[in-house]
N, C-alpha and C positions, 0 to 999 in steps of 0.2 A: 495438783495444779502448780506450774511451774511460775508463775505470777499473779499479784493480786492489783489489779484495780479499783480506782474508787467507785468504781458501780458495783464491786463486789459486794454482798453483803458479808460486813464484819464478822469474823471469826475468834476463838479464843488465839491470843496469840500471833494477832495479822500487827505488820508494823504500826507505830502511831502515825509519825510524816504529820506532815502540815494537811488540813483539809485544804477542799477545795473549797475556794470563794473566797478562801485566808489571804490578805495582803504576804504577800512573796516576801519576807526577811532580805532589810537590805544589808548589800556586804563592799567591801572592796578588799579583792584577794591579788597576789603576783599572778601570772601568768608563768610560761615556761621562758619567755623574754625578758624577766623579772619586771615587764610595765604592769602598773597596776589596772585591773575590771572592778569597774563599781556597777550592781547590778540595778542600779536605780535608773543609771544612765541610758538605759533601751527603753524606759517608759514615757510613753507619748510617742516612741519609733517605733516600734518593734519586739514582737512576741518571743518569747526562748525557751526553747529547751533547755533545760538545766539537770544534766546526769552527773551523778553520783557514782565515782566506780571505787573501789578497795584497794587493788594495788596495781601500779603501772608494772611493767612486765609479765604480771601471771598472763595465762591464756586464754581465759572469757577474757579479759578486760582487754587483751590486744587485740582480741577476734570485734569486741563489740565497736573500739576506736578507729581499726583501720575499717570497718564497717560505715563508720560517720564519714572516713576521708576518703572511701569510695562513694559515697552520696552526697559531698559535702556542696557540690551546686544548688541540690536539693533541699538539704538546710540549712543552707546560708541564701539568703538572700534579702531584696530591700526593706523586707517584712519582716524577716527572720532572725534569728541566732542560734547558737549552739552553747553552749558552755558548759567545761569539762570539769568538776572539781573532785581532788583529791585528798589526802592527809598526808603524800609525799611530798618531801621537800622538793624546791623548785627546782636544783640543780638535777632532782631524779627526775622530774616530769622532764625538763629541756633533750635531756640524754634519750629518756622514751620519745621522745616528741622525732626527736634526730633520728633515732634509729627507724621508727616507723610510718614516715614522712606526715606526722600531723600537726597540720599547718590551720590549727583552730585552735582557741583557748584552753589550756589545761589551768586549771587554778590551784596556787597547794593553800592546803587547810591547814598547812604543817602547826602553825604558831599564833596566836593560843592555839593548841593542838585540837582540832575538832571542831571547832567555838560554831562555825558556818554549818557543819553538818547537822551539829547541837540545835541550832537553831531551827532547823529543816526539821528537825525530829527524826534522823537517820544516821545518827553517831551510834555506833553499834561499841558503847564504854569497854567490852570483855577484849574484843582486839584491837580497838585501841584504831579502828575505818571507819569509813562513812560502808553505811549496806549500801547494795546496788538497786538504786532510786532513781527515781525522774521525774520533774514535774515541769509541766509545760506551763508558763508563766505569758498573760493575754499583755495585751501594750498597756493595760490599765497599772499593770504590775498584781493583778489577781492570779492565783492560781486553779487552773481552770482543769487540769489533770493531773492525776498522780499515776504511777505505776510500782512496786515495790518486788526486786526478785529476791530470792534466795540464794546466797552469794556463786554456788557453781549455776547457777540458769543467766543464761544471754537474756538479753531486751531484746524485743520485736523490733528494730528500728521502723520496721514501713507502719506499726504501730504510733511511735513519737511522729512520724512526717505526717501521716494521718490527722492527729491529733493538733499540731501546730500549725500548720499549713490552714487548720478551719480557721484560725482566730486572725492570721493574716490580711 
């Protein structure tokens, strides 16, 4: 199985992540604009997805983000958010942003290095990334789903739309 959910029943070795029904860790991280995201500020608006991806440039993560910015009508909207965080510095997220016209929040984790992913329970300490995570976060600021892949497997996106589009 190329991903585990939180309906999965636990396995030896499945990531920890934050459960669901956990208050969402709040953060305020740069963006690739260097304005600051606080993620407290969507509760009482607005539910979010919040992905975790490893490294901007490799090829899941460019396949999974221009995947977001071909749906992003989809995931953006009055109910909605997206947000992207990374452990890349922000001058690399802006450059990936540029190159691959994603014009949604990248967040770098860069500094404390990790401290957000840390927090999420998906700082993978050995390389030094966030694993490829997502947890869709209700307006309450609860988190109401998780998903955890295996650094080469893509996320479902029509999975996350799914999934946040209920809590909308």
């Amino acid at each position: 199985m190329s991903s585990l959910t939180s309906t999965d029943p636990p396995a030896p070795g499945d990531l920890p992540g934050l459960a669901v029904g956990m208050p969402a860790p709040d953060f305020t991280l740069r963006d690739q604009f260097g304005q600051d995201v606080t993620m407290s500020s969507f509760v009482g608006r607005k539910a979010v997805a919040l992905v975790f991806f490893p490294w901007a440039f490799s090829n899941v993560c460019t396949g999974e983000l221009t995947g977001i910015r071909d749906r992003l009508d989809e995931f953006l909207t009055f109910d909605t958010e997206v947000l992207a965080v990374s452990t890349d510095a922000t001058y690399s997220l802006r450059v990936f942003a540029d190159r691959d016209g994603l014009n949604f929040p990248l967040l770098s984790d860069f500094w404390p290095h990790g401290a957000v992913a840390s927090a999420y329970g998906v700082l993978d300490d050995a390389l030094g990334v966030a694993r490829r995570s997502s947890f869709v976060v209700d307006k309450a600021g609860i988190v109401r789903w998780t998903v955890h892949n295996q650094l080469p497997d893509g996320r479902d996106l029509g999975d996350h739309l799914a999934q946040l589009h209920q809590l909308a």
